[in-house]
KOLGULUM-873465 format. One record per residue (C-alpha): x, y, z; residue number from 1. Coordinates in nm, 2 decimals. Each point is the difference from the previous one (the first is absolute). Layout:
<east: X; north: Y; up: Z; num: NUM>;
...
This chain:
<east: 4.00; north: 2.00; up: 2.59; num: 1>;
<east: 0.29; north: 0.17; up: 0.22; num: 2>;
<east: -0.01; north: -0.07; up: 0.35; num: 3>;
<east: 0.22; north: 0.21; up: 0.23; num: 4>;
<east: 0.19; north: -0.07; up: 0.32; num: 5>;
<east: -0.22; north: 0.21; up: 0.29; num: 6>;
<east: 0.30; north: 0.11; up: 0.18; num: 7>;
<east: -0.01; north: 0.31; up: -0.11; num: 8>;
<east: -0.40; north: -0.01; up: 0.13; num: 9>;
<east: 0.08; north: -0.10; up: 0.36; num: 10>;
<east: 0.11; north: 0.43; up: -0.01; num: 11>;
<east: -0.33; north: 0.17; up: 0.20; num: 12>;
<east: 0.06; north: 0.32; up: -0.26; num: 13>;
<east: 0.01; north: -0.23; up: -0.32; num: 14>;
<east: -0.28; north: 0.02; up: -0.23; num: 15>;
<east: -0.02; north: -0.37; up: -0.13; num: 16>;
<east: -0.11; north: -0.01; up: -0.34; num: 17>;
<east: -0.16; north: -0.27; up: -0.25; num: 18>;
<east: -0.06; north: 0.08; up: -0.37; num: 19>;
<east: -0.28; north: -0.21; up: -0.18; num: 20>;
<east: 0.12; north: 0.07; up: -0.40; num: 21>;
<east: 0.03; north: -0.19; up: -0.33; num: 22>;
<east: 0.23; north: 0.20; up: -0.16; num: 23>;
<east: 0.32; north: -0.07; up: 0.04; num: 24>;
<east: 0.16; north: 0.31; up: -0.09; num: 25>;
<east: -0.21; north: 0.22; up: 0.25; num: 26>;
<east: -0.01; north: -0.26; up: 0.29; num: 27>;
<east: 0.37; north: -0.01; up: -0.05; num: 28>;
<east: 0.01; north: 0.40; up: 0.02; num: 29>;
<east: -0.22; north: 0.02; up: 0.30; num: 30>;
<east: 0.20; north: -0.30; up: 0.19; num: 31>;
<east: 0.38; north: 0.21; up: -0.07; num: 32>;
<east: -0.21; north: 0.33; up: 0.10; num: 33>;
<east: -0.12; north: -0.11; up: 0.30; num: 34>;
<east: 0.29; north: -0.20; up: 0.13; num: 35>;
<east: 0.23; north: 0.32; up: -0.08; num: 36>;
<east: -0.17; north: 0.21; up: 0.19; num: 37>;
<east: 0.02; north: 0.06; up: 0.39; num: 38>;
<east: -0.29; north: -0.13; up: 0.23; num: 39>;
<east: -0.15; north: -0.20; up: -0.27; num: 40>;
<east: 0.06; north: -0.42; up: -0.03; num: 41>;
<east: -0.16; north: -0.18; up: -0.34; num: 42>;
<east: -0.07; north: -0.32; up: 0.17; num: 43>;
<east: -0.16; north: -0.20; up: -0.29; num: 44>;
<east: -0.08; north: 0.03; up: -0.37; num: 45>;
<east: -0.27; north: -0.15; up: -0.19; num: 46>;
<east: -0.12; north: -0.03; up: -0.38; num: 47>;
<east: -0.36; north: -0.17; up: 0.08; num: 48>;
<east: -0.25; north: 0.07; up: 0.24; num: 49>;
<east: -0.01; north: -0.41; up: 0.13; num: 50>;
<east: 0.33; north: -0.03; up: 0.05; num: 51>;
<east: -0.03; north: 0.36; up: 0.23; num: 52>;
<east: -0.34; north: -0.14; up: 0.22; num: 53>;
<east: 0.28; north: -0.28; up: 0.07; num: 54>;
<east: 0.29; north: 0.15; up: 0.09; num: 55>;
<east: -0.11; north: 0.34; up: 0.16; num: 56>;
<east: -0.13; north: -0.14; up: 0.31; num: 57>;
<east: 0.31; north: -0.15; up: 0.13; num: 58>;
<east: 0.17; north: 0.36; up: -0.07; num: 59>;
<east: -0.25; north: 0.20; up: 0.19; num: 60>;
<east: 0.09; north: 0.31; up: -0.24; num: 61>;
<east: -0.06; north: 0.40; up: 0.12; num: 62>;
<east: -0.12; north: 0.08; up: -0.34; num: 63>;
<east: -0.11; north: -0.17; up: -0.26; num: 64>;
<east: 0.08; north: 0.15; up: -0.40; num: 65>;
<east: -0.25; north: -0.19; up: -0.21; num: 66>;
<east: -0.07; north: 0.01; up: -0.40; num: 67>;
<east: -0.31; north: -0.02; up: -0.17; num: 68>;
<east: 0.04; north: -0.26; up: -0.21; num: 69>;
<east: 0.17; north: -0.32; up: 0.01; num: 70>;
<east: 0.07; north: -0.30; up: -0.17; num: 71>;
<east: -0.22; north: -0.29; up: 0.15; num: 72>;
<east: -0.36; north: -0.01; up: 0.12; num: 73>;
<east: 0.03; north: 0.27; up: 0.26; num: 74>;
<east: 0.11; north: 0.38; up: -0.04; num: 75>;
<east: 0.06; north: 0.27; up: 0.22; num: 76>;
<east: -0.31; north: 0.04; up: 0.12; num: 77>;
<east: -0.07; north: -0.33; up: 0.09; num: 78>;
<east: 0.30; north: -0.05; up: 0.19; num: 79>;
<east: -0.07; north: 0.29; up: 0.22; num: 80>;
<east: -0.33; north: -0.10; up: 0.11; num: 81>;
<east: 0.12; north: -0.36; up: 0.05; num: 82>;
<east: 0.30; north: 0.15; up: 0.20; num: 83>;
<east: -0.17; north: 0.31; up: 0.17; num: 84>;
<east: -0.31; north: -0.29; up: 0.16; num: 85>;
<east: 0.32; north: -0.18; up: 0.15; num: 86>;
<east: 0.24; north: 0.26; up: 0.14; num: 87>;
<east: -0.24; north: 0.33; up: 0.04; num: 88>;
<east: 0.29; north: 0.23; up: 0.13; num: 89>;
<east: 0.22; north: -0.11; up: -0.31; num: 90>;
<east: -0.01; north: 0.32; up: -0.23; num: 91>;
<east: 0.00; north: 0.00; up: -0.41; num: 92>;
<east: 0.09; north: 0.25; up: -0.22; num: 93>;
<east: -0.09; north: -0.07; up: -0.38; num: 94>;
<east: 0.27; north: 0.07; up: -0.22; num: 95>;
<east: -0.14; north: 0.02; up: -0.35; num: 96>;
<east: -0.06; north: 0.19; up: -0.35; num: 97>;
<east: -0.38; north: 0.02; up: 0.04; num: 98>;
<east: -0.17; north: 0.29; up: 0.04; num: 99>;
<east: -0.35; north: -0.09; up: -0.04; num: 100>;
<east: -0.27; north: 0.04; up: 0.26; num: 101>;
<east: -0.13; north: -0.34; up: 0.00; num: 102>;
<east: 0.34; north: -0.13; up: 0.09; num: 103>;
<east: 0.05; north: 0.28; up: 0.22; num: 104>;
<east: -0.27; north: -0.08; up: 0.21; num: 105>;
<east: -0.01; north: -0.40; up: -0.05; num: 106>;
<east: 0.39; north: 0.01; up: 0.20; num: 107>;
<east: -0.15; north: 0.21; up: 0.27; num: 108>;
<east: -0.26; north: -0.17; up: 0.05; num: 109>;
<east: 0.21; north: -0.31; up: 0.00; num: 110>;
<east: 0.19; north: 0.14; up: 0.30; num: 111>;
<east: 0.26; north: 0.17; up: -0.17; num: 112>;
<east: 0.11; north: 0.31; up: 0.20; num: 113>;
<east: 0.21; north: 0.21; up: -0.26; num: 114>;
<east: 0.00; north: 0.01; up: -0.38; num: 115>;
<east: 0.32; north: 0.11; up: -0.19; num: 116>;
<east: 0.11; north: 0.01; up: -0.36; num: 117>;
<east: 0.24; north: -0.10; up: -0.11; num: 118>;
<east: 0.18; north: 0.30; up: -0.17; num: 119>;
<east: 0.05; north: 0.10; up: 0.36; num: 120>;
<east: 0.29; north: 0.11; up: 0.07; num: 121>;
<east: 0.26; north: -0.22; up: 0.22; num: 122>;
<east: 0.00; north: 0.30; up: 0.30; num: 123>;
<east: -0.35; north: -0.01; up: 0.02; num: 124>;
<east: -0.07; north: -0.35; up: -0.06; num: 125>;
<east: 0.19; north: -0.01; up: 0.31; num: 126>;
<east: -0.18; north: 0.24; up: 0.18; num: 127>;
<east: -0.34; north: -0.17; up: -0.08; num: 128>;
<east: 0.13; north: -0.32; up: 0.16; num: 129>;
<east: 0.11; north: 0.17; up: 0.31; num: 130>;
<east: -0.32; north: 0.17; up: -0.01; num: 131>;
<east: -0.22; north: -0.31; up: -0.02; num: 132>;
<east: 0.20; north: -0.19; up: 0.22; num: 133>;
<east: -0.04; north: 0.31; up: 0.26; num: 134>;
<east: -0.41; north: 0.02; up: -0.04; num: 135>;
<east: -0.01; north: 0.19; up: -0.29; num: 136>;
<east: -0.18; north: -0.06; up: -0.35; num: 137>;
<east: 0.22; north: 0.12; up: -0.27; num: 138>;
<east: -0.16; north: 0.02; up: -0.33; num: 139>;
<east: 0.16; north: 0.20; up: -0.35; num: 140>;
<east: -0.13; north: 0.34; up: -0.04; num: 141>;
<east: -0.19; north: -0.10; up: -0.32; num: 142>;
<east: -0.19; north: -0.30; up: 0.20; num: 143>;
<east: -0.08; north: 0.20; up: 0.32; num: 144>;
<east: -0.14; north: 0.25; up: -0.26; num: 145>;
<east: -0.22; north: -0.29; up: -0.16; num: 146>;
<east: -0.13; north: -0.08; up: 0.37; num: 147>;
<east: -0.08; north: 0.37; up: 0.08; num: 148>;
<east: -0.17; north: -0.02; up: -0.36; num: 149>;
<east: -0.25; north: -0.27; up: 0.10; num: 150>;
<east: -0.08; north: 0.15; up: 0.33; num: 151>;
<east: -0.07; north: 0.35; up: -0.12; num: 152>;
<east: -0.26; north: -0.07; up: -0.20; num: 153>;
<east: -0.20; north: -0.10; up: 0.36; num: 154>;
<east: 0.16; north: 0.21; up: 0.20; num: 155>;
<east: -0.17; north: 0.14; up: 0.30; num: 156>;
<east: 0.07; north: 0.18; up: 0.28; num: 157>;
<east: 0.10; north: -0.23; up: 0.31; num: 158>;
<east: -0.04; north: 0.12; up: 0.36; num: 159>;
<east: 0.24; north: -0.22; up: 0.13; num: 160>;
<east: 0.28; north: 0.18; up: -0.14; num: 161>;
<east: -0.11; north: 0.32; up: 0.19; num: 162>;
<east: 0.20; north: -0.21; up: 0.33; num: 163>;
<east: 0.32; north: 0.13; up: -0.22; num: 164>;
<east: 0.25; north: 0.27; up: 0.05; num: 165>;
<east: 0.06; north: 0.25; up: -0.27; num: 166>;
<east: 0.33; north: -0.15; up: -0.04; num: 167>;
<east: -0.13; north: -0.33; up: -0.02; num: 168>;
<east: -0.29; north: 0.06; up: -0.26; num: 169>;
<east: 0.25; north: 0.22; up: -0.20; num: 170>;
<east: 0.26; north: -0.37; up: 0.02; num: 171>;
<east: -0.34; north: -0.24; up: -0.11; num: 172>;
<east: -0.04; north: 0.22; up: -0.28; num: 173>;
<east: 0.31; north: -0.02; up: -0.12; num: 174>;
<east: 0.06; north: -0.41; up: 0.09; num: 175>;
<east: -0.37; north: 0.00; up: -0.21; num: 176>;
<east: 0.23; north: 0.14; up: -0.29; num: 177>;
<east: 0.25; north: -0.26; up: 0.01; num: 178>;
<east: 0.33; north: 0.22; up: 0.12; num: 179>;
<east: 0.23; north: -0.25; up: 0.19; num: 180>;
<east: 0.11; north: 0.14; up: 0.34; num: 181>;
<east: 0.29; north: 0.15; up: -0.10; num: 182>;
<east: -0.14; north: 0.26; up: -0.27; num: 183>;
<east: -0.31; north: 0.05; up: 0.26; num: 184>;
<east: 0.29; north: 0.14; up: 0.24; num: 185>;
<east: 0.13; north: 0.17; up: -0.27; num: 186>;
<east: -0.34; north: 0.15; up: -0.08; num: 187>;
<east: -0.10; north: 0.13; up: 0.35; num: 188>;
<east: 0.37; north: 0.06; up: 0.09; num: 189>;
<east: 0.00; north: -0.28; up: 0.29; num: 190>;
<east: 0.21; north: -0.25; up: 0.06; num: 191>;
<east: -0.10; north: -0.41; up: -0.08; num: 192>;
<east: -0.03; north: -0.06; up: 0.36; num: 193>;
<east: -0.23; north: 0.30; up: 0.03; num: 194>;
<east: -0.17; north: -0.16; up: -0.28; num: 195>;
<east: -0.01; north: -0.35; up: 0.13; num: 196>;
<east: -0.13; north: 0.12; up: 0.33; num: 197>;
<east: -0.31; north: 0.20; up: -0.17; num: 198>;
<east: -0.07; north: -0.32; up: -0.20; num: 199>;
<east: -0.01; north: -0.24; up: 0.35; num: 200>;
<east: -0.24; north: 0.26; up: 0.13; num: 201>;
<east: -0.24; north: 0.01; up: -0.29; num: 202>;
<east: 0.02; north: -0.38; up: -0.03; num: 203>;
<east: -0.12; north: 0.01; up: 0.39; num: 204>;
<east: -0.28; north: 0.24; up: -0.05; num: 205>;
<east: -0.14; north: -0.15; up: -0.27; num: 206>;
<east: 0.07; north: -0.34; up: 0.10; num: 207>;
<east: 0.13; north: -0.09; up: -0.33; num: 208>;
<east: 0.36; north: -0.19; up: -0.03; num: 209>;
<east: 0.11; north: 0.07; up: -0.36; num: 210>;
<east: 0.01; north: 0.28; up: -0.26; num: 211>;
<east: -0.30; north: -0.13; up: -0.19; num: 212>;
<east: -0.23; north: -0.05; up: 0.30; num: 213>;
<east: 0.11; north: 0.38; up: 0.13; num: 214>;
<east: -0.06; north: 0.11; up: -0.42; num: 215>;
<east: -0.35; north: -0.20; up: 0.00; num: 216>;
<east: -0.10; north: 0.18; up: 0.31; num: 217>;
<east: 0.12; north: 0.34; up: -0.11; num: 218>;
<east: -0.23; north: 0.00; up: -0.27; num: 219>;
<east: -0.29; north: -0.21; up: 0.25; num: 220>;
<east: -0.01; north: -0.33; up: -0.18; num: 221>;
């Protein structure tokens, strides 16, 4: 367990971070990545899930990073749902190898708000915290396809989504395919705020306030 000094947190445009990971090798990488980088403060470090549900309420993280498993009787999962009941507005972001739907799902449903792997790369690991922390619910490409996968099959046309813009229903479909906000402006030739803007306003209309709620929606589940 690595605790940090929050002096670095007590800066309104730092995104204070905790990382819930046995391995020391990654945990390690993620703490010197995070630290490095501008507008981003590792607060605390974990290898176990118990030790995490102790510490991580006295920090009051942004964003959570959270591993599958763990070593102990809790994993990932458990710790989110433990830690999500307590502090609703904390968010978590797993940070894992799995690809699977059951564990897909399972972390979601758990409260989890993004789902990375971790061959991401550092810049858009980055970007997927800032993204979280701002609202969003970053998720790899090849997860947000498995998510699009299981709702496709019952797909249905929903009339709520005819309260959207062009613009706006041409930004769902591309959040439904997993594009982070940066390759969406890059796509429709928009800037992020542009992009950021369109997502508030579909959240709002279809009273949704994450990716997956606006993706469930989008295909009327």
């Amino acid at each position: 367990m690595t605790v940090y000094s929050k002096k670095k947190q007590d800066n309104m445009d730092i995104i204070a971070v905790a990382i819930v990971e046995d391995n020391y090798d990654i945990r390690t990488a993620m703490e010197l990545l995070i630290n490095g980088s501008d507008g981003y403060a590792c607060i605390g470090a974990f290898n176990n899930g118990e030790t995490a549900v102790e510490q991580i309420p006295s920090l009051l993280p942004n964003v959570v990073l959270m591993d599958f498993n763990l070593p102990g009787g809790m994993n990932g999962i458990q710790c989110i749902a433990k830690l999500k009941g307590e502090f609703p507005d904390m968010h978590f972001m797993m940070l894992t190898v799995y690809e699977d739907d059951d564990k897909i799902f399972q972390a979601l449903e758990a409260g989890a708000s993004g789902y990375i792997l971790k061959k991401t790369p550092p810049g858009e690991l980055l970007e997927a915290i800032r993204d979280v922390h701002e609202g969003g619910s970053p998720m790899s490409s090849q997860i947000a396809r498995r998510v699009v996968a299981y709702f496709q099959k019952q797909a249905k046309p929903n009339p709520a989504l005819e309260a959207l813009t062009s613009r706006e229903k041409e930004i769902l479909d591309q959040l439904s395919k997993g594009f982070l906000y940066k390759e969406i402006a890059s796509n429709l030739f928009i800037s992020i705020e542009t992009v950021r803007r369109h997502v508030h306003n579909i959240y709002e209309k279809l009273h949704v306030r994450s990716r997956t709620d606006a993706v469930n929606k989008y295909y009327n589940r």
